[in-house]
KENU-93088 format. One record per atom (N, C-alpha, C): atom name; residue in three letters; residue number from 1; y, z, x. Coordinates in steps of 0.02 Angstrom, whole numbers, plus 50000, padded with zeros to 5 digits. Example, Ala and Ser with C-alpha at 12.3 -4.5 7.8 and 13.67 -1.06 7.14 Angstrom:
SITE atom type seq py pz px
SITE N ALA 1 49716 50390 50660
SITE CA ALA 1 49775 50390 50615
SITE C ALA 1 49835 50390 50660
SITE N SER 2 49888 50354 50642
SITE CA SER 2 49947 50357 50684
SITE C SER 2 50002 50394 50645
! end
This chain:
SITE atom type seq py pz px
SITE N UNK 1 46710 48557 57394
SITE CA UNK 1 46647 48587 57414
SITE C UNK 1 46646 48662 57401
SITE N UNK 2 46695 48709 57421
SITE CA UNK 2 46708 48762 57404
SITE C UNK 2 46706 48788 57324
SITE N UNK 3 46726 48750 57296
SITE CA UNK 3 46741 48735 57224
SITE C UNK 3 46668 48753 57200
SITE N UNK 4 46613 48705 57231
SITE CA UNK 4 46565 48678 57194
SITE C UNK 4 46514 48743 57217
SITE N UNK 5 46510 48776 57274
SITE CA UNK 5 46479 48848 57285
SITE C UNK 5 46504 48893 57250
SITE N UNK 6 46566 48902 57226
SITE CA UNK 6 46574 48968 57179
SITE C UNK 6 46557 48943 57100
SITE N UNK 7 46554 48906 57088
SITE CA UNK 7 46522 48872 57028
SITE C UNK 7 46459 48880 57026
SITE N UNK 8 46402 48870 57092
SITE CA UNK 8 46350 48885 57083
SITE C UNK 8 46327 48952 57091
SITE N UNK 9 46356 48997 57123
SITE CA UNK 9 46369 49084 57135
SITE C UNK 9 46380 49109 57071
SITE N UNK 10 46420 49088 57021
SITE CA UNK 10 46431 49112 56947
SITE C UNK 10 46365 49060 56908
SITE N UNK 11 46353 49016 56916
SITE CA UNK 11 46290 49022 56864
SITE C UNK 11 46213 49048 56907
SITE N UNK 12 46234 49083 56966
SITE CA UNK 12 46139 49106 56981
SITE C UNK 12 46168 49182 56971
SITE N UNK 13 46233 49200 56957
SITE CA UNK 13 46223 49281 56926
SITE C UNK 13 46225 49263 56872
SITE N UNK 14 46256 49233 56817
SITE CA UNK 14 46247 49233 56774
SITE C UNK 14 46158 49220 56741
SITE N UNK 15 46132 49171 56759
SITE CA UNK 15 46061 49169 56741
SITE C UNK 15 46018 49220 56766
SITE N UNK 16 46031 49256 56828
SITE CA UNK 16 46005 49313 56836
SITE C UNK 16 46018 49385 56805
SITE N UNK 17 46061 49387 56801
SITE CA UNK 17 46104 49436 56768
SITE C UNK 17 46038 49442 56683
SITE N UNK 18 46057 49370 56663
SITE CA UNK 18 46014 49351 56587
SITE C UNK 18 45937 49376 56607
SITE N UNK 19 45910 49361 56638
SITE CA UNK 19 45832 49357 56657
SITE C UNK 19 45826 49449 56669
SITE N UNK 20 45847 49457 56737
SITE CA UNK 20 45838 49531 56734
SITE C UNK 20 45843 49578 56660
SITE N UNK 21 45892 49570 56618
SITE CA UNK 21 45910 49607 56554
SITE C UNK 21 45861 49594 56498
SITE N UNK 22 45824 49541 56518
SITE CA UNK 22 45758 49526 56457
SITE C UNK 22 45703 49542 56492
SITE N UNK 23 45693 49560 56549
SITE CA UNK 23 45633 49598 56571
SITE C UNK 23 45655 49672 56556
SITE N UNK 24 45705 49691 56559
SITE CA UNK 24 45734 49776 56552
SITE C UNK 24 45703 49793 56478
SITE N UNK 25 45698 49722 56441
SITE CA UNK 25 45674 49755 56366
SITE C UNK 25 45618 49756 56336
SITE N UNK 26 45575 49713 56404
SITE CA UNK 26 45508 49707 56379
SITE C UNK 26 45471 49777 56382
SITE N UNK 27 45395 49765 56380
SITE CA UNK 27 45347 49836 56375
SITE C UNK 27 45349 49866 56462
SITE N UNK 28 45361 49925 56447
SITE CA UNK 28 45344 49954 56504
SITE C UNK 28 45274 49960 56501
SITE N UNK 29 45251 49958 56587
SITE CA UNK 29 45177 49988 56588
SITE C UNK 29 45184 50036 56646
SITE N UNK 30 45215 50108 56614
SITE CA UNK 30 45232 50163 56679
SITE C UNK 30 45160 50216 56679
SITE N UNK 31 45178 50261 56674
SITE CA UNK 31 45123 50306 56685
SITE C UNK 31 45100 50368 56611
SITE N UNK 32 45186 50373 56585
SITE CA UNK 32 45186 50368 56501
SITE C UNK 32 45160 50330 56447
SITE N UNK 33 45123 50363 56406
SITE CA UNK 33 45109 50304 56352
SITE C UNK 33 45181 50285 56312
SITE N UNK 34 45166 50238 56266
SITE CA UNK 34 45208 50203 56225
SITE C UNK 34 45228 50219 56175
SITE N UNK 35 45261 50252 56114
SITE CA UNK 35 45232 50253 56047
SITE C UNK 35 45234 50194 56020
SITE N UNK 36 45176 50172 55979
SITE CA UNK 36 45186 50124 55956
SITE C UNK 36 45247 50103 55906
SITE N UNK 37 45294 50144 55873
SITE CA UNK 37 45326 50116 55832
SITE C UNK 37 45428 50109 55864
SITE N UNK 38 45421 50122 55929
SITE CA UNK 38 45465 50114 55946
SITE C UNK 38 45490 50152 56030
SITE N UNK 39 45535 50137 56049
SITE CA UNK 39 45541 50165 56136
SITE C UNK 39 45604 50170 56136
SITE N UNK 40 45613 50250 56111
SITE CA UNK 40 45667 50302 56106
SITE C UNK 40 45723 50294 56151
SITE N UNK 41 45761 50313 56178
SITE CA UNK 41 45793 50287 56245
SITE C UNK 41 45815 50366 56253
SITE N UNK 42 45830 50413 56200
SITE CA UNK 42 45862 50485 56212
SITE C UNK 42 45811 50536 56184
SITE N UNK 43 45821 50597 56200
SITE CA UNK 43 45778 50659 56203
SITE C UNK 43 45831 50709 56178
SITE N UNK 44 45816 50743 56095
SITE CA UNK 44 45860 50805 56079
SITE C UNK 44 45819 50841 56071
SITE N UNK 45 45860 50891 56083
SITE CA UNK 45 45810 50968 56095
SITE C UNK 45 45852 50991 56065
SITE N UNK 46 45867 51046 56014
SITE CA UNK 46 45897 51123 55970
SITE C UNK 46 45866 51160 55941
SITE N UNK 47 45894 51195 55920
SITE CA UNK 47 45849 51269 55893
SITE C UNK 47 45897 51328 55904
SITE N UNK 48 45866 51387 55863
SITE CA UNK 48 45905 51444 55886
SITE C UNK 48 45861 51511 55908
SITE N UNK 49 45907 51541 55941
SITE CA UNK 49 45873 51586 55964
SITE C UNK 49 45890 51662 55944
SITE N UNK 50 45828 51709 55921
SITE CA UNK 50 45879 51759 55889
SITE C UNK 50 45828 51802 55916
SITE N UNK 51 45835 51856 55930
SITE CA UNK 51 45780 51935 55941
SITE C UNK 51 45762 51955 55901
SITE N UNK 52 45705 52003 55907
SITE CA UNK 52 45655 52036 55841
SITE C UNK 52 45680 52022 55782
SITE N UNK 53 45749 52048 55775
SITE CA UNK 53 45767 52090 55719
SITE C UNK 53 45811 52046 55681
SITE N UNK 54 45788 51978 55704
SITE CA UNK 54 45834 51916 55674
SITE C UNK 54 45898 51919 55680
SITE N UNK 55 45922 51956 55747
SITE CA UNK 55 46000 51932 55747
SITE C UNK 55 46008 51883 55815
SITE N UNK 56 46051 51858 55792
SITE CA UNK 56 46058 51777 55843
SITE C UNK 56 46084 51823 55906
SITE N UNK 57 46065 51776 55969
SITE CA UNK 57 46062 51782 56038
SITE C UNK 57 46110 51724 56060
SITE N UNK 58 46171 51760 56091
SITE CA UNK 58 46210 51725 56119
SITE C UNK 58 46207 51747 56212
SITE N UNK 59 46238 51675 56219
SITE CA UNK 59 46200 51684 56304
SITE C UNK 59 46131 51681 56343
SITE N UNK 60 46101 51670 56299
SITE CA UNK 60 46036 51629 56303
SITE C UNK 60 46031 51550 56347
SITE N UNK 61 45985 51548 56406
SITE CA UNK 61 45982 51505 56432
SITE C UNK 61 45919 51460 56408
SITE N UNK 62 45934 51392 56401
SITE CA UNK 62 45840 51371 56380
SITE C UNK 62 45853 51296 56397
SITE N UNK 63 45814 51280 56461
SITE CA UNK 63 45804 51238 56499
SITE C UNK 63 45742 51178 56484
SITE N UNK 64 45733 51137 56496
SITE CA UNK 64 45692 51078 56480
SITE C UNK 64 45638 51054 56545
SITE N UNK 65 45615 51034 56546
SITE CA UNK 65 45541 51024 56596
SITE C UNK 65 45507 50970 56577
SITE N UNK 66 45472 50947 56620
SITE CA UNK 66 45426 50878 56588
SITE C UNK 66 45462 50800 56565
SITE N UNK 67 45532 50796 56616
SITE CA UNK 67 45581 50751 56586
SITE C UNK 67 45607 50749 56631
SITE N UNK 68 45616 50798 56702
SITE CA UNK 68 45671 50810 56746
SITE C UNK 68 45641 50779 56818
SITE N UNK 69 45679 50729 56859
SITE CA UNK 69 45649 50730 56901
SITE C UNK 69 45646 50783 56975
SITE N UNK 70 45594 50805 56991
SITE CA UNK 70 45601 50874 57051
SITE C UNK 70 45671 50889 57070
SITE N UNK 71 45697 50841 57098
SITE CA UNK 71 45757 50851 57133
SITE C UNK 71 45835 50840 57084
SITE N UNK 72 45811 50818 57018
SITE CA UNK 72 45867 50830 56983
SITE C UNK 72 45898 50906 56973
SITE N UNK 73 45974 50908 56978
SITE CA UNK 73 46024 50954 56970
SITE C UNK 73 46007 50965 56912
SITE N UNK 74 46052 51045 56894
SITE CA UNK 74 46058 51071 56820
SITE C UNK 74 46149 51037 56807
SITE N UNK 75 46111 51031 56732
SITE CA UNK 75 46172 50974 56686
SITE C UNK 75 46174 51015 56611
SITE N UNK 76 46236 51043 56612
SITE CA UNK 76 46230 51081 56561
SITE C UNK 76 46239 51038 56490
SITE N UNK 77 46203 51047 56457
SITE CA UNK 77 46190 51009 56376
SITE C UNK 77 46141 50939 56407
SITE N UNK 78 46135 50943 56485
SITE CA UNK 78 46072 50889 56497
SITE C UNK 78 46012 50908 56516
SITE N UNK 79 46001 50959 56535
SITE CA UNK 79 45926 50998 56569
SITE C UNK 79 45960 51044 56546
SITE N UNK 80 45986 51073 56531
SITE CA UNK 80 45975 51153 56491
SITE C UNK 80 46060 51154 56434
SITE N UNK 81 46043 51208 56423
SITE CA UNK 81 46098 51236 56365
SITE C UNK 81 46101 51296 56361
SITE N UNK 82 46171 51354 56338
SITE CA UNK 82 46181 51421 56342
SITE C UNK 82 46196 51422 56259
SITE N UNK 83 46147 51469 56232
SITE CA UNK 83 46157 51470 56157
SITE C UNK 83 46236 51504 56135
SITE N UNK 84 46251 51478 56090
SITE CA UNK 84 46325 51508 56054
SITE C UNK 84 46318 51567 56032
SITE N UNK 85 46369 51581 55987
SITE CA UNK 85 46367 51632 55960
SITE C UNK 85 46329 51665 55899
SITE N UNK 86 46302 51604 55870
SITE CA UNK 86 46255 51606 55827
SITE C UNK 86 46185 51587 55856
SITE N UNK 87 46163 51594 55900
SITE CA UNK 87 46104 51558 55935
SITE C UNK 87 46087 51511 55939
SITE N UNK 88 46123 51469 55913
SITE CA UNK 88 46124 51393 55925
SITE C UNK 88 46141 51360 55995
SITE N UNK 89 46069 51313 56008
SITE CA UNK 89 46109 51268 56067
SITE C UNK 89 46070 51195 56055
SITE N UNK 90 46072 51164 56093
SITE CA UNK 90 46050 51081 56085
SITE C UNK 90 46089 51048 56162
SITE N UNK 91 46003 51013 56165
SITE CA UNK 91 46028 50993 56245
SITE C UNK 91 45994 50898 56202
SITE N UNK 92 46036 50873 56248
SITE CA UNK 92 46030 50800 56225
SITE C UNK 92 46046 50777 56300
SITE N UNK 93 45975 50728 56314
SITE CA UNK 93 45968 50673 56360
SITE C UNK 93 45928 50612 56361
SITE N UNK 94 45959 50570 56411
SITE CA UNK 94 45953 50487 56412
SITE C UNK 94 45866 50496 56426
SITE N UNK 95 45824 50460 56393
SITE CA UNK 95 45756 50479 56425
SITE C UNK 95 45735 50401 56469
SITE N UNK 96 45789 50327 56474
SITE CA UNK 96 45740 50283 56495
SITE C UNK 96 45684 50245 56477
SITE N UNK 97 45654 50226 56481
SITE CA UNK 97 45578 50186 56473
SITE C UNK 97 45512 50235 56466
SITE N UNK 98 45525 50267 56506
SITE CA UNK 98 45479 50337 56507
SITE C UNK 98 45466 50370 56448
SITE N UNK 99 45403 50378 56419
SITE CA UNK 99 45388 50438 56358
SITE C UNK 99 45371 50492 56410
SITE N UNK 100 45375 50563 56396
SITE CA UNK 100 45343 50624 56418
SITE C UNK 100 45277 50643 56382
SITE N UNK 101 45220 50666 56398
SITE CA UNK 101 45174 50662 56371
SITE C UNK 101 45179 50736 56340
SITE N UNK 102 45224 50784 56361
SITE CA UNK 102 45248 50828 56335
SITE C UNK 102 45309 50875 56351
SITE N UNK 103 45332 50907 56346
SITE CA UNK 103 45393 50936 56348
SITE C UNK 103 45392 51000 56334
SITE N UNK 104 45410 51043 56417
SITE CA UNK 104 45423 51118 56397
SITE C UNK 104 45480 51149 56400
SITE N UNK 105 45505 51186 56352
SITE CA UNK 105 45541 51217 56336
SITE C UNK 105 45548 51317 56376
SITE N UNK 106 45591 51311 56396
SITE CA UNK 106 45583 51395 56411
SITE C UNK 106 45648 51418 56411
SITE N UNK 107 45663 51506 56385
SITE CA UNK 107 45719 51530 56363
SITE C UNK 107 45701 51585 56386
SITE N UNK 108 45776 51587 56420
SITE CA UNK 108 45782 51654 56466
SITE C UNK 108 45843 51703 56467
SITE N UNK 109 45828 51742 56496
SITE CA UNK 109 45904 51799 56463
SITE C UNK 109 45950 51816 56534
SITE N UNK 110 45993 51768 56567
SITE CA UNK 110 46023 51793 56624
SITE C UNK 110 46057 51861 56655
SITE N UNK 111 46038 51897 56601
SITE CA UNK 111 46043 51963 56619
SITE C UNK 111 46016 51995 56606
SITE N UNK 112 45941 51958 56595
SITE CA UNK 112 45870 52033 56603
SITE C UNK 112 45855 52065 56545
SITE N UNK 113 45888 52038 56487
SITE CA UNK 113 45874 52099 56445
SITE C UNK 113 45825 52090 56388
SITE N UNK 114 45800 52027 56385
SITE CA UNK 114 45750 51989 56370
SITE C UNK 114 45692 51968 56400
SITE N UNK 115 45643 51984 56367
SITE CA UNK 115 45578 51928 56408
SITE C UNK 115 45590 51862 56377
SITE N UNK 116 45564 51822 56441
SITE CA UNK 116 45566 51749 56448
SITE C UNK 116 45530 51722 56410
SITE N UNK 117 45533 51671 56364
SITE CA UNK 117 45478 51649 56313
SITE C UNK 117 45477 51550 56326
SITE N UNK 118 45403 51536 56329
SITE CA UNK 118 45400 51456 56344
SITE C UNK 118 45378 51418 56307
SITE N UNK 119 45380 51366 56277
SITE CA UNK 119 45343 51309 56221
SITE C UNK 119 45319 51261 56261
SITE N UNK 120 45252 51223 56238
SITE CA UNK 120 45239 51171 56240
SITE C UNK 120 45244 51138 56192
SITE N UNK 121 45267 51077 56201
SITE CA UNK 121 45271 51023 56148
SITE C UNK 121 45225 50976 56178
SITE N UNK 122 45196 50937 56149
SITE CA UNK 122 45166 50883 56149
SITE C UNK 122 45187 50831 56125
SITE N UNK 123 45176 50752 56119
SITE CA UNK 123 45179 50694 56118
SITE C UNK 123 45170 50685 56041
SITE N UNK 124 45110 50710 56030
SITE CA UNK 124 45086 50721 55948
SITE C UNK 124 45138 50755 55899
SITE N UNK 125 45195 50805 55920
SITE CA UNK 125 45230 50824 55901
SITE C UNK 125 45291 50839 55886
SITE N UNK 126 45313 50752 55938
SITE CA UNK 126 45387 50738 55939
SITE C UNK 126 45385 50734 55879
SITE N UNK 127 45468 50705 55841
SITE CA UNK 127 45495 50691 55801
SITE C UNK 127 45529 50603 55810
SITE N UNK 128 45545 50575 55785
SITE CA UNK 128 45557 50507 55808
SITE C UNK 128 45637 50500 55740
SITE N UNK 129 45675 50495 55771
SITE CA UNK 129 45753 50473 55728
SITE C UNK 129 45779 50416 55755
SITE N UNK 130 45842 50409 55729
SITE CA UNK 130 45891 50362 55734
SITE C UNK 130 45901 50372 55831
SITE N UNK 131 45920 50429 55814
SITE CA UNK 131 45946 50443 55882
SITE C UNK 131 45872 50446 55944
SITE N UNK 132 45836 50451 55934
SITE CA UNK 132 45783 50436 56003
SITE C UNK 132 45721 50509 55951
SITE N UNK 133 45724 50534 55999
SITE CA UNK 133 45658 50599 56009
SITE C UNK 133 45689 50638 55981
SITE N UNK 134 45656 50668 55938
SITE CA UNK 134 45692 50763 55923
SITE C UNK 134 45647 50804 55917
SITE N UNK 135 45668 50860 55959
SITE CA UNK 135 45622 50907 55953
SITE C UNK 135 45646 50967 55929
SITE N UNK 136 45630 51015 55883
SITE CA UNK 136 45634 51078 55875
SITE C UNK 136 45604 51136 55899
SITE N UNK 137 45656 51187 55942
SITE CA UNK 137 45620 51221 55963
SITE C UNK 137 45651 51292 55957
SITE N UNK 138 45641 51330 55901
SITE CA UNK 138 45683 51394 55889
SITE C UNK 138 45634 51466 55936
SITE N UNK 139 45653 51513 55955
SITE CA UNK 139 45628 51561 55993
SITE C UNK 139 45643 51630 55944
SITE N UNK 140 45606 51680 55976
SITE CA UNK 140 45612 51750 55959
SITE C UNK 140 45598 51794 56013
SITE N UNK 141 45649 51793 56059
SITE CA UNK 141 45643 51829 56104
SITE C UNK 141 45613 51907 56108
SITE N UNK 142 45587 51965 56138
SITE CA UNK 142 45579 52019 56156
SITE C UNK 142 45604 52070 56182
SITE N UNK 143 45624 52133 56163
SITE CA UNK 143 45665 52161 56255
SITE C UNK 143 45605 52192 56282
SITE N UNK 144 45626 52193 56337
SITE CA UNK 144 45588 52179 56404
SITE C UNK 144 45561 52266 56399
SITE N UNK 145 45535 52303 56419
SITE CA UNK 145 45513 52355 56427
SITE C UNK 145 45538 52412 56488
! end
């Protein structure tokens, strides 16, 4: 008898297990639209960042918005990125089922010596790859006055 309950315990996870994972792949109907030609699962963001005078900005902070939920933590290379030495940075994250109807970008100078500069992206102006979403977003920062 014992026998015959763990036998039936392994096939109602197993068939559940199956059932749940083919609803995980059907259409979402969230509050995001869809694109029609496919449902990204990741979100890249890079670009570089350089001042007036076209020399690259290292130490540059540039954070992501429109993707994060309120109470999510900062995740470095996941909600934001600190540009290199060449002004390069790239933040890459899991996006889920969810499209963003757009995505802002903002780059900031943790030590003031820059004004803060922000992008909107839109939906119309993702990029669509192998890898999920890409977005480009290069800056030209200011000094501050």
């Amino acid at each position: 008898m014992k026998r015959n309950i763990t036998y039936i315990l392994y096939v109602a996870l197993f068939l559940g297990s199956f059932l749940l994972t083919g609803c995980a792949q059907g259409p979402h109907h969230g509050t995001y639209p869809i694109l029609p030609t496919d449902n990204p699962q990741r979100l890249v963001v890079q670009g570089i960042v350089t001042g007036e005078t076209s020399k690259s900005l290292e130490g540059i902070r540039v954070d992501i918005y429109g993707v994060r939920e309120e109470n999510e933590g900062d995740i470095l290379s996941y909600n934001y990125a600190i540009t290199d030495a060449d002004g390069h940075y790239t933040i890459c994250r899991y996006l889920g089922r969810n499209l963003p109807t757009e995505v802002i970008i903002v780059a900031s100078d943790p030590k003031g010596k820059y004004k803060e500069e922000t992008l909107f992206v839109s939906q119309e102006d993702f990029g669509l790859s192998s890898l999920g979403i890409e977005i480009r977003a290069d800056f030209v920062l200011t000094l501050l006055e």
